[in-house]
Each structure stands twice: as structure tokens, then as C-alpha cells.
mmCIF file of the C-alpha atoms, coordinates in Angstrom:
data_MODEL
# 
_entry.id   MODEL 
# 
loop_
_atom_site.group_PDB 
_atom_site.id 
_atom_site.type_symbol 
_atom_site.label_atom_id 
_atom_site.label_alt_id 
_atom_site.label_comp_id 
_atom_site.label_asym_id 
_atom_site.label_entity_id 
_atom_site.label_seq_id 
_atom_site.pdbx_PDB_ins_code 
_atom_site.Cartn_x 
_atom_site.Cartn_y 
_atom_site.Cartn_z 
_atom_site.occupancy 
_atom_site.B_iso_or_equiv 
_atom_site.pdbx_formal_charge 
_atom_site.auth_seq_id 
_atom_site.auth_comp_id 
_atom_site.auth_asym_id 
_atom_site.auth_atom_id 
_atom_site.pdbx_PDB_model_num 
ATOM 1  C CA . UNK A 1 1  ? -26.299 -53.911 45.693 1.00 0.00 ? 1  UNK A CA 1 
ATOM 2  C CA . UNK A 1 2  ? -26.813 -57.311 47.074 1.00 0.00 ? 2  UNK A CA 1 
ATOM 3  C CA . UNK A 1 3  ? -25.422 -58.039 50.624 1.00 0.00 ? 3  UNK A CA 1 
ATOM 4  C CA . UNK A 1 4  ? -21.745 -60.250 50.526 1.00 0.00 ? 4  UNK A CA 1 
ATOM 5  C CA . UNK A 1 5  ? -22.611 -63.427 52.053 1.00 0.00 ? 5  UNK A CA 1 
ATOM 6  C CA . UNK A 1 6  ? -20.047 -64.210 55.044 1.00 0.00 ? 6  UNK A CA 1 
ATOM 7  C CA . UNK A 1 7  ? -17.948 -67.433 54.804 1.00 0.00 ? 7  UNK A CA 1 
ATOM 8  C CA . UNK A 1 8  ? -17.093 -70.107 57.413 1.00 0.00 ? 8  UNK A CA 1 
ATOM 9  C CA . UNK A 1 9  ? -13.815 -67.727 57.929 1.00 0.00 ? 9  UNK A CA 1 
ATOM 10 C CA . UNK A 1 10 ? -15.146 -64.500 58.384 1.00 0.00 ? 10 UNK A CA 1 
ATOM 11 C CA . UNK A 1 11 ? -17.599 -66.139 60.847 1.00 0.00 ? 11 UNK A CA 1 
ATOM 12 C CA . UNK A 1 12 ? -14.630 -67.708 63.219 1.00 0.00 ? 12 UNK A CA 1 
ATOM 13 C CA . UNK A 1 13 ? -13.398 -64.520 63.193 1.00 0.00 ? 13 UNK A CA 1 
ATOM 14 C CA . UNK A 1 14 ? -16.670 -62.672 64.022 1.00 0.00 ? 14 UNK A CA 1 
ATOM 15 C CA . UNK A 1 15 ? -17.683 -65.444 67.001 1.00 0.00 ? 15 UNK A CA 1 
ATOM 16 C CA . UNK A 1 16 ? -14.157 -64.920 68.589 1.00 0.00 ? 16 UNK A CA 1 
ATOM 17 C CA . UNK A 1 17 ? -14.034 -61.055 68.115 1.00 0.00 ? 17 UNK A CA 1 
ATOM 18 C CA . UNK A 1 18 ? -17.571 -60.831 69.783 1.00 0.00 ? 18 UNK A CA 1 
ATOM 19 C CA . UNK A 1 19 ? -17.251 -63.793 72.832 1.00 0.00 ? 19 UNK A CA 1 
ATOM 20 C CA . UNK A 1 20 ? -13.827 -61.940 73.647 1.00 0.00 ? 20 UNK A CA 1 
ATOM 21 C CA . UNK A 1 21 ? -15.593 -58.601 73.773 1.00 0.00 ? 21 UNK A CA 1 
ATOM 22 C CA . UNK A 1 22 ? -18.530 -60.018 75.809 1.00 0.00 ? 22 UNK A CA 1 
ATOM 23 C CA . UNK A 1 23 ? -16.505 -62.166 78.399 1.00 0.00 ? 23 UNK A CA 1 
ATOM 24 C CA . UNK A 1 24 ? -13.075 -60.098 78.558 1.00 0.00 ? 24 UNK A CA 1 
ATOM 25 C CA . UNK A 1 25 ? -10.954 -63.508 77.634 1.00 0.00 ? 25 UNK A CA 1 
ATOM 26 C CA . UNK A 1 26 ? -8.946  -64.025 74.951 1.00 0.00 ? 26 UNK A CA 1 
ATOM 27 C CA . UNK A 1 27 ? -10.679 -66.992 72.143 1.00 0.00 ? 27 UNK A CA 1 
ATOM 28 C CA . UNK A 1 28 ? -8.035  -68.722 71.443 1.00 0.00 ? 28 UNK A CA 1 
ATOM 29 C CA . UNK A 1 29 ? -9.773  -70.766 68.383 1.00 0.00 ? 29 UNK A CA 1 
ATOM 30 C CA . UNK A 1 30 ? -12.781 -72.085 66.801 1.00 0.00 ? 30 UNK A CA 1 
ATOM 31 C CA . UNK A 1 31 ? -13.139 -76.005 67.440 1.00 0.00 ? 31 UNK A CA 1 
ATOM 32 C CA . UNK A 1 32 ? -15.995 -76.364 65.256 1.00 0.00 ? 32 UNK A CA 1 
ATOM 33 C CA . UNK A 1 33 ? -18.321 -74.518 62.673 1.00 0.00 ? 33 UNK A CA 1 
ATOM 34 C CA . UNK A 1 34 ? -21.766 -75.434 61.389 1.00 0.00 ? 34 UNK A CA 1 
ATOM 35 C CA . UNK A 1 35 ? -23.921 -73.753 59.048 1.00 0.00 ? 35 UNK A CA 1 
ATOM 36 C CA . UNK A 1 36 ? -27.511 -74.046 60.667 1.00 0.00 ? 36 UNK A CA 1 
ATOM 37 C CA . UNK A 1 37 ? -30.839 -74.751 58.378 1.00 0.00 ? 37 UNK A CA 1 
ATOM 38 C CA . UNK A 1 38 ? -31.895 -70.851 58.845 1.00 0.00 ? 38 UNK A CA 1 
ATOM 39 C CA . UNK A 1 39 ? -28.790 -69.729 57.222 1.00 0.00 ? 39 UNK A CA 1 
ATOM 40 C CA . UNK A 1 40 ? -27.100 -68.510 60.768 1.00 0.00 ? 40 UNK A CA 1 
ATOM 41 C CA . UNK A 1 41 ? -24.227 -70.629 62.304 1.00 0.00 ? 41 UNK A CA 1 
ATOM 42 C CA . UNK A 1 42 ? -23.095 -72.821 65.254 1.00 0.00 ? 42 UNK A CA 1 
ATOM 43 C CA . UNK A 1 43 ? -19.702 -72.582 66.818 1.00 0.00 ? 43 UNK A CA 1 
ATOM 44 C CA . UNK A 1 44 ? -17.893 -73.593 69.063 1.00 0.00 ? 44 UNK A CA 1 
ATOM 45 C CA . UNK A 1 45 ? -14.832 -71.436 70.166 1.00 0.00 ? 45 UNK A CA 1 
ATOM 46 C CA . UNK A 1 46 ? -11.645 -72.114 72.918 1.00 0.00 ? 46 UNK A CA 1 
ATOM 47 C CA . UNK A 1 47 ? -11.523 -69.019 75.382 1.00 0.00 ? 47 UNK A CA 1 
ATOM 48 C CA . UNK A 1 48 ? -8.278  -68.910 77.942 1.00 0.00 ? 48 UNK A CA 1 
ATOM 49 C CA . UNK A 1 49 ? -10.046 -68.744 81.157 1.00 0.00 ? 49 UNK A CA 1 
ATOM 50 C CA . UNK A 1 50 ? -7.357  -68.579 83.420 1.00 0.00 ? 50 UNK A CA 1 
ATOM 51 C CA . UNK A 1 51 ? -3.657  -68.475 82.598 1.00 0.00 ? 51 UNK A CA 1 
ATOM 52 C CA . UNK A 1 52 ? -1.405  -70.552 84.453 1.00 0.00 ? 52 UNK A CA 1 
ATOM 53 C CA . UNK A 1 53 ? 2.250   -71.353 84.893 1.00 0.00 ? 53 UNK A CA 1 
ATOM 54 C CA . UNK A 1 54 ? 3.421   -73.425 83.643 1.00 0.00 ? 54 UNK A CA 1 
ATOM 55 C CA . UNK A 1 55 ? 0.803   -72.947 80.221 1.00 0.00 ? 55 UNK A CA 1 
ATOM 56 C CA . UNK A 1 56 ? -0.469  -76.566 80.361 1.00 0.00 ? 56 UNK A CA 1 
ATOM 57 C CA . UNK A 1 57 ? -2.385  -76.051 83.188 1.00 0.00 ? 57 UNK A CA 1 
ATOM 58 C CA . UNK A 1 58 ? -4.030  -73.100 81.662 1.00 0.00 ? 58 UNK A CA 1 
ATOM 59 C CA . UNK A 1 59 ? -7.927  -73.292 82.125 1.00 0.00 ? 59 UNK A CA 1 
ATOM 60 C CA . UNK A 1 60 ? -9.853  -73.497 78.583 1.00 0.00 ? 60 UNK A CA 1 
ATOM 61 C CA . UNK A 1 61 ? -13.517 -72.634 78.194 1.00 0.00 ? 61 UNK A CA 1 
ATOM 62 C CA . UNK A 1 62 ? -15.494 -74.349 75.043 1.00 0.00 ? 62 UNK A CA 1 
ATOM 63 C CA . UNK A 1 63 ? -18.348 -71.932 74.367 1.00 0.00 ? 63 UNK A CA 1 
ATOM 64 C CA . UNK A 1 64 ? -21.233 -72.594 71.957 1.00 0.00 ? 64 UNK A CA 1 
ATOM 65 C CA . UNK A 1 65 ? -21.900 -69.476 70.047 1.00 0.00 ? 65 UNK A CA 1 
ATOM 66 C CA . UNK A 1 66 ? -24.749 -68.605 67.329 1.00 0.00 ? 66 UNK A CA 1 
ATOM 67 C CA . UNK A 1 67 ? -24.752 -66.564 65.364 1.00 0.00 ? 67 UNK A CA 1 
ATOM 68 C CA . UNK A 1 68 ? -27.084 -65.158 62.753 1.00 0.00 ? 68 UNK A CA 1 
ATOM 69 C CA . UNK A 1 69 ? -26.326 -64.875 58.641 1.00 0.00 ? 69 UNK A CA 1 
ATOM 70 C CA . UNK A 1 70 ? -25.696 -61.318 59.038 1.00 0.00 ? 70 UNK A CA 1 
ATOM 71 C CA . UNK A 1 71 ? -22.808 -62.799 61.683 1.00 0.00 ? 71 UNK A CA 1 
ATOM 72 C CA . UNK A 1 72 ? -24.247 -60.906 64.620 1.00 0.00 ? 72 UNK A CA 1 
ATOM 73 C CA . UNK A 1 73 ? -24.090 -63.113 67.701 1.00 0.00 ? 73 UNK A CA 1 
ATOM 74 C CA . UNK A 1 74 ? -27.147 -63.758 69.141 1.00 0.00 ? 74 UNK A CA 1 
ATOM 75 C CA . UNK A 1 75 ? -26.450 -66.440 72.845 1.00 0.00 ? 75 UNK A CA 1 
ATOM 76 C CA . UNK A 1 76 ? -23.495 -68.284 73.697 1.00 0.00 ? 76 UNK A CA 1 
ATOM 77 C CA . UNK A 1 77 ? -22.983 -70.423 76.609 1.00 0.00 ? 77 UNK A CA 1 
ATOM 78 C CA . UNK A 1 78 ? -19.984 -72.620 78.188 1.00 0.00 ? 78 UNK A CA 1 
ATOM 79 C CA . UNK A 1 79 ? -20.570 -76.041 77.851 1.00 0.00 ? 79 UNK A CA 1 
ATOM 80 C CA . UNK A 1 80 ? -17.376 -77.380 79.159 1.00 0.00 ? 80 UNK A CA 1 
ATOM 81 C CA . UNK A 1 81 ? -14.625 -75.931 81.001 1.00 0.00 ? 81 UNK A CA 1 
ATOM 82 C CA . UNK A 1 82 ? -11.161 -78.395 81.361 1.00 0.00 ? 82 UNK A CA 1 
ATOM 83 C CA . UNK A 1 83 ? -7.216  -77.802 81.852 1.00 0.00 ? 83 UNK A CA 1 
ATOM 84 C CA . UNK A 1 84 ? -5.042  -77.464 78.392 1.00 0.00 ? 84 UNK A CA 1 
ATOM 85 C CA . UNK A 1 85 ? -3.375  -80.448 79.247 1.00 0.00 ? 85 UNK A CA 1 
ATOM 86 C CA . UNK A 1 86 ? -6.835  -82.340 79.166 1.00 0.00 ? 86 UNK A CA 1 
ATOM 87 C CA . UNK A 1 87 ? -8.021  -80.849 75.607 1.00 0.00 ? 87 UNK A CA 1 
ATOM 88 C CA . UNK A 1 88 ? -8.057  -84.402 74.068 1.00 0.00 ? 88 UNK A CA 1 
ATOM 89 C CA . UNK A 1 89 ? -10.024 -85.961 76.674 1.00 0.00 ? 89 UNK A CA 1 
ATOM 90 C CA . UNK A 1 90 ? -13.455 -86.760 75.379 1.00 0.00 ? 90 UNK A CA 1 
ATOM 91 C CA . UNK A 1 91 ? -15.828 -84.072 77.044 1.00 0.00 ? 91 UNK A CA 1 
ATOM 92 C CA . UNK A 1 92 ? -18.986 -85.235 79.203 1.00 0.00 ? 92 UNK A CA 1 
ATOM 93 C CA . UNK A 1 93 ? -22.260 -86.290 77.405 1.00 0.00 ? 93 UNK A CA 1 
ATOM 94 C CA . UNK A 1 94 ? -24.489 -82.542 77.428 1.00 0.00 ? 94 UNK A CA 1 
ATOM 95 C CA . UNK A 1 95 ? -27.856 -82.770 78.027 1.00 0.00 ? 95 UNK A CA 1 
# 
């Protein structure tokens, strides 16, 4: 039987299942979703780093995840960290 290919869905939902488990914080959402030349995928996902009061000074982590077709996360890494009230700000050029 020939293996179900995953969709741009069920990967969101596989990148925040496995950064939550890894890190202990709750991913809040998946920003953006690419599907990579090798047939794996490149996400990033929003991960409450620190909850605040009141909520809009909540600290957000963007973390770049891969993942492989299969879904199967294989790095991640912050690449910006910013307060929920700054989430529209444009982010700092990565190198």
C-alpha cells in the first residue's frame, strides 16, 4: 500500500506538536510553510515563551523548523524572539 503523502496541514500540526514536546512551550501557530526541493518542509512556528500580564507583553519565539516528507522533525532553531505587542514589527535581517 503506498504511503499517504502529508499535506501543508498535517505538517503545521506535526511541527507544533513536536517543537512543543521538545521545548515544553506551547506553539501558538505556524507563520509560514514551505515545501523544500527534497520533498521535506520549512516552517516557521510562534511558541509563547513567557506569559505575561497583561497578554500583550507576552514573549513570542519564531522558530524555524524542518522537517522531513515523512513529517519527522529533523533541527529547529529560534531566529527571533520579540513581545506580542511587537509581532508586526519587521524582524532583523538573519544572517
Amino acid at each position: 500500500m503506498p504511503k499517504e503523502r502529508l499535506t501543508g496541514p498535517k505538517m503545521a500540526q506535526q511541527a507544533r506538536r513536536q517543537l512543543a514536546e521538545i521545548t515544553g512551550m506551547e506553539a501558538e501557530s505556524v507563520s509560514s510553510l514551505r515545501r523544500d526541493d527534497d520533498g521535506g518542509w520549512t516552517l516557521i512556528v510562534e511558541v509563547l515563551e513567557l506569559s505575561r500580564v497583561p497578554s500583550t507583553d507576552d514573549v513570542i519565539g519564531s522558530y524555524e523548523v524542518q522537517l522531513d516528507e515523512d513529517g519527522e522533525l529533523l533541527e529547529y532553531q529560534r531566529i527571533r524572539r520579540y513581545p506580542r505587542s511587537k509581532a508586526d514589527e519587521i524582524p532583523p535581517e538573519r544572517s
